[in-house]
N, C-alpha and C positions, 0 to 999 in steps of 0.2 A: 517635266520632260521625261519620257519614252528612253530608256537608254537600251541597243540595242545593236548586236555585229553583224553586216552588211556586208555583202559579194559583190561590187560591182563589176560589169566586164571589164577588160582590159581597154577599151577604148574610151569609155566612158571615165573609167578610175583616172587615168593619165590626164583627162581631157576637165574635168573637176580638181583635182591636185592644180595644175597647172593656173588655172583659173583663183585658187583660193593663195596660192603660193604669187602669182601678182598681185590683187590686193590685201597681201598681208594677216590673213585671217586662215583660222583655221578649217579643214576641209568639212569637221561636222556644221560650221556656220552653213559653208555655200550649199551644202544638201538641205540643210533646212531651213534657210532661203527659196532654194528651188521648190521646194514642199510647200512654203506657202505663199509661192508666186503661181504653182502648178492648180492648187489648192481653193484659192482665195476667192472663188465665186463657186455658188451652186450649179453651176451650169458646165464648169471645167469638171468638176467631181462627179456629178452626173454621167457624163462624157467619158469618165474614166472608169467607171463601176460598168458601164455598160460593158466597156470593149473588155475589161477584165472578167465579170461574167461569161462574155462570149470564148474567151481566151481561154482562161480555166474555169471553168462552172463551177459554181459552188458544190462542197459534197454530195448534198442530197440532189439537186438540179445533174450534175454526173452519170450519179446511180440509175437514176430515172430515163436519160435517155439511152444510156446502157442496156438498160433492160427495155425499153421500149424497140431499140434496132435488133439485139435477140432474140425478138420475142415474133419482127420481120422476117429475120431471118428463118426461123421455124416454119412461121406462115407459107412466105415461099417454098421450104422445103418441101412441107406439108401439098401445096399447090402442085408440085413437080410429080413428087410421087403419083398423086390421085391423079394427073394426066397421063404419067405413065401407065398408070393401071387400068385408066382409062381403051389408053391406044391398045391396050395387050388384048383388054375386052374385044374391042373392036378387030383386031386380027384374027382373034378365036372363030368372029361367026363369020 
């Protein structure tokens, strides 16, 4: 076993204590109960890697679309200016 210290919020911590304190066991049991009732099929972990990806992207997955929207955002810029400079052309003649 993983031994490891844990932040739960205040809703959840209160709401697991409470839970583990009526049946008499300790609160690391009902987490890692909950872990592997959350856990116990390919399909729930599946489900959970996704939204977690989507949630917080893995580092390089991050990076990547980081740079991928400033690199938008340039474009555009890039696009703006060359229109303005555009329209200024065209005011000239």
């Amino acid at each position: 076993m993983v031994e490891s210290k844990v932040s739960l919020p205040e809703k959840w911590g209160q709401y697991l204590k409470s839970l583990a304190e009526a049946h008499q066991i300790e609160l690391n049991a009902v987490i890692n109960e909950l872990c592997d009732w959350s856990f116990s099929n390919s399909e729930s972990k599946k489900q959970f890697e996704a939204w977690l990806d989507d949630a917080y992207p893995p580092k390089g997955d991050a990076e990547d679309k980081e740079s991928d929207a400033n690199e938008k955002v340039s474009e555009n810029e890039e696009e703006t200016e060359e229109e303005s400079e555009e329209e200024g052309h065209n005011h000239r003649d």
